[in-house]
C-alpha positions in Angstrom: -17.9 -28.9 44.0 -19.2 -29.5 40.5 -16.3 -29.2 37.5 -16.6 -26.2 35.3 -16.8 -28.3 32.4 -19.7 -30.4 33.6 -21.9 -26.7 34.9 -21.2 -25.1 31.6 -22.6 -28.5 29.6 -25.5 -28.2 32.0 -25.9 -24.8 31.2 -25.9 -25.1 28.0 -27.7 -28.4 27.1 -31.0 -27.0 29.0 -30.7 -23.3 27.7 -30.2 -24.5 24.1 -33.0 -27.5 24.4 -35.6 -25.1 25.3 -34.8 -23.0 21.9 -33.8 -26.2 19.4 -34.6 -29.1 21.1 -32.4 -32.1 21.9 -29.2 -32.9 18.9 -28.9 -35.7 17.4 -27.0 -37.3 18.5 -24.3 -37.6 16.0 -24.0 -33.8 16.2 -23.7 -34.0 20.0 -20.3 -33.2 20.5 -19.3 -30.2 17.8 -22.9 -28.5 18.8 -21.8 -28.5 22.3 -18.4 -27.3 21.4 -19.6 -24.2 19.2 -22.4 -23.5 22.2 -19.6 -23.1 24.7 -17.5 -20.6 22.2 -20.6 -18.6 21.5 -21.0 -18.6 25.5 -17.6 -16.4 25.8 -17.3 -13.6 24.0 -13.1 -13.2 23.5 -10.5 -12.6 25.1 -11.0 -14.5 28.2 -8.6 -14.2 30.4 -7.8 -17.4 33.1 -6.2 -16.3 36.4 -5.1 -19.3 37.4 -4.5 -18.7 41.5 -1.1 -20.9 42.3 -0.9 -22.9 45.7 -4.1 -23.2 48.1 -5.1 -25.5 51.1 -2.5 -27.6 52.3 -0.1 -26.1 50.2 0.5 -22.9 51.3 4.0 -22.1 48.4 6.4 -19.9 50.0 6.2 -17.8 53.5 7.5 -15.1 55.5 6.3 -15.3 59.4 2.6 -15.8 59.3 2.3 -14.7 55.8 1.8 -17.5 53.1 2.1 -17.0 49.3 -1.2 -18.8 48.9 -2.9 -15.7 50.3 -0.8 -13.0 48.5 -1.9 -15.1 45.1 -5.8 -15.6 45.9 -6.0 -11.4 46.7 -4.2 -10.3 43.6 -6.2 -12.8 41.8 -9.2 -11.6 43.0 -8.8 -7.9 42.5 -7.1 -8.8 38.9 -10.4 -10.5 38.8 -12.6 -7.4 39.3 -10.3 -4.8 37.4 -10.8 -6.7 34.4 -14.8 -7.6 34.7 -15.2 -3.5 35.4 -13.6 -3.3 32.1 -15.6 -5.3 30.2 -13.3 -8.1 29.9 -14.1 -11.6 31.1 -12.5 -13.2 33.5 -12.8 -16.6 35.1 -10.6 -17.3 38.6 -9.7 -21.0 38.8 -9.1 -20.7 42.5 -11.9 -18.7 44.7 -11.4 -19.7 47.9 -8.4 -21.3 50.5 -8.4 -24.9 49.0 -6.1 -26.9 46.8 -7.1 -27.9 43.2 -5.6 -31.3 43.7 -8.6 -32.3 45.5 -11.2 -31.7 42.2 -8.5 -34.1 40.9 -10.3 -37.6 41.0 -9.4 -38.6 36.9 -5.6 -38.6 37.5 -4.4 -42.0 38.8 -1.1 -40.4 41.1 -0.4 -40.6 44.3 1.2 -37.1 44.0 -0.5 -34.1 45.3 1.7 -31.9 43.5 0.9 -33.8 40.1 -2.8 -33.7 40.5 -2.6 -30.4 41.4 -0.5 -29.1 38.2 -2.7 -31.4 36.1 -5.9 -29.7 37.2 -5.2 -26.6 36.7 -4.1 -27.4 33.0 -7.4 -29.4 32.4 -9.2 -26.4 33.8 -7.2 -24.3 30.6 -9.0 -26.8 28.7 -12.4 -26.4 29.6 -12.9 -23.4 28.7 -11.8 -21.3 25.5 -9.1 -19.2 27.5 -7.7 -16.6 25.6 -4.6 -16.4 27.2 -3.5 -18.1 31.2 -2.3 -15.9 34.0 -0.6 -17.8 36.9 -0.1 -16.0 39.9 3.3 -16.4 42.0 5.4 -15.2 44.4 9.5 -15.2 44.7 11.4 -16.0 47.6 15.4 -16.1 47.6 18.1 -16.9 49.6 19.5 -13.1 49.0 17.1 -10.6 50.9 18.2 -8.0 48.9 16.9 -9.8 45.6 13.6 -8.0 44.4 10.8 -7.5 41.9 8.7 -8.7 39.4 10.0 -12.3 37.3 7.5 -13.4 34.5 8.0 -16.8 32.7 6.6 -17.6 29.5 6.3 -20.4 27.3 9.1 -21.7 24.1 6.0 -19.6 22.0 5.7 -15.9 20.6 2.7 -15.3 22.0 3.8 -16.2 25.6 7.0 -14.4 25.2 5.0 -10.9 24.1 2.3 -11.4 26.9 5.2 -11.7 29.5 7.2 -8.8 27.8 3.7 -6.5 28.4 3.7 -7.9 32.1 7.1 -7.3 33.0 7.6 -3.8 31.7 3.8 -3.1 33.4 5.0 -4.4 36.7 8.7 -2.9 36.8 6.6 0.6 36.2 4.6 -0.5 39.2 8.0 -1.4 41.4 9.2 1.7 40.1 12.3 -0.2 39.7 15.1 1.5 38.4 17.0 -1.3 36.6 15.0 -3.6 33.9 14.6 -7.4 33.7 13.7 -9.1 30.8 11.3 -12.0 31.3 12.6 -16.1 30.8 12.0 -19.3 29.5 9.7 -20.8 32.2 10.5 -24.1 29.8 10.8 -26.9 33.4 7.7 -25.5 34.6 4.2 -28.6 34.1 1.8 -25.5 33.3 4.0 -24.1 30.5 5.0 -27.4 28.8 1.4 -28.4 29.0 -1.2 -25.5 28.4 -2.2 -24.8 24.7 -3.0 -20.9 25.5 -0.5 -18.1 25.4 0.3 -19.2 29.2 2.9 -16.9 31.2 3.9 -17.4 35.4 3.9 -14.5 36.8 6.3 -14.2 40.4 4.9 -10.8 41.7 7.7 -10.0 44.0 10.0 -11.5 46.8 8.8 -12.5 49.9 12.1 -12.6 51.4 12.5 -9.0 50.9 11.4 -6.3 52.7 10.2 -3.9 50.5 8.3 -6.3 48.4 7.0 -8.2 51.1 5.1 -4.6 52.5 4.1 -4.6 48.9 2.5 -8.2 48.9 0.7 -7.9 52.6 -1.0 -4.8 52.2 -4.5 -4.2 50.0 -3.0 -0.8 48.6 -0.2 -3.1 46.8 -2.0 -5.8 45.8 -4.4 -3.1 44.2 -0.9 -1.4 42.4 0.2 -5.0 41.5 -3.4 -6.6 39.9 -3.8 -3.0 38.3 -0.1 -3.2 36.9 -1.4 -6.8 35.3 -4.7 -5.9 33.6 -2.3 -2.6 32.0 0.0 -5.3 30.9 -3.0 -7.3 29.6 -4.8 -4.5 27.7 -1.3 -3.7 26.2 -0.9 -7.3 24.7 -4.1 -7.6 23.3 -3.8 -3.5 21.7 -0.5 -5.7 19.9 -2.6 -8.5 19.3 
């Protein structure tokens, strides 16, 4: 599977050669820089799909949070692209990231993992980072949306706009104000307005009918992109 970083350089380098010719190549590095900007009109908005492959996150029964992430991601994915906005999934298919991980000399799975999905932040210019979740808890009773968000303004407005978006989605009663995700690798390490967004418990019922079934994954990813739009409207 070829990195994104190392497609879009290709892209770019034979696109732009057959207009310019080759760079010098003292200018190498800032030309391929700006070409890769000018590539992506903004916002762009990363969903970055948590868990995949061997690790499947949290479950209930048969049904894995890995799955619940990958088909909100996806029709997050296609909400915002009808809309005009573009979107890049760092997750497309039932695999885990730590495996496009060969540069990171751990023997953890759960490090190489983290650190991919930040260097994936990196290579391209993301406007802002999604990270798809889901809750479980010991309580059954426990329910709804939870966003975290970074020690950062930004963050903290993105995941304000998410929460209240998703709570109208829940049609929750009471409100919950999002936290300080501050122990959590992809929020101490991501340079974007980066937020982690727990869609719902798995241990309870009524979210977990939520989570399973295509009609509320299509309520929850349409929840996110109004929560989107409103950030950037504030922006």
């Amino acid at each position: 599977m070829l990195q994104i970083k190392t497609l879009y350089r290709a892209m770019t380098f034979f696109l732009l050669i057959g207009l310019i010719g080759a760079p010098s190549p003292s200018f190498a590095d800032s030309w391929e820089e700006q070409a890769i900007r000018h590539a992506f009109p903004q916002p762009v908005i990363l969903i970055d799909v948590g868990h995949g492959g061997i690790d499947g996150g949290t479950s209930s029964g048969t049904l894995l949070e890995k799955d619940i992430n990958l088909e909100i991601g996806r029709r997050l994915y296609m909400v915002l692209r009808s809309h005009g906005y573009t979107a890049i999934l760092n997750r497309t298919g039932d695999y885990a990231l730590s495996d496009d991980n060969r540069w990171l000399n751990s023997r953890s799975r759960h490090l190489r993992d983290l650190a991919q999905r930040k260097e994936l932040s990196e290579q391209v210019p993301s406007s802002i980072v999604i990270s798809l979740h889901v809750n479980w808890g010991r309580n059954s009773s426990r329910r709804g949306p939870l966003v975290l968000h970074q020690d950062e303004g930004q963050s903290a407005l993105l995941a304000g706009a998410l929460q209240h978006a998703l709570e109208d989605a829940y049609q929750l009663n009471m409100r919950r104000l999002p936290e300080l995700g501050s122990p959590f690798y992809l929020l101490k390490h991501t340079d974007p307005p980066a937020v982690i967004v727990e869609t719902g418990f798995i241990s309870n019922a009524e979210d977990r009918s939520l989570l399973a079934s295509p009609r509320g994954q299509q309520k929850i990813a349409e929840a996110l992109y109004s929560g989107i739009v409103e950030y950037f409207m504030v922006m």
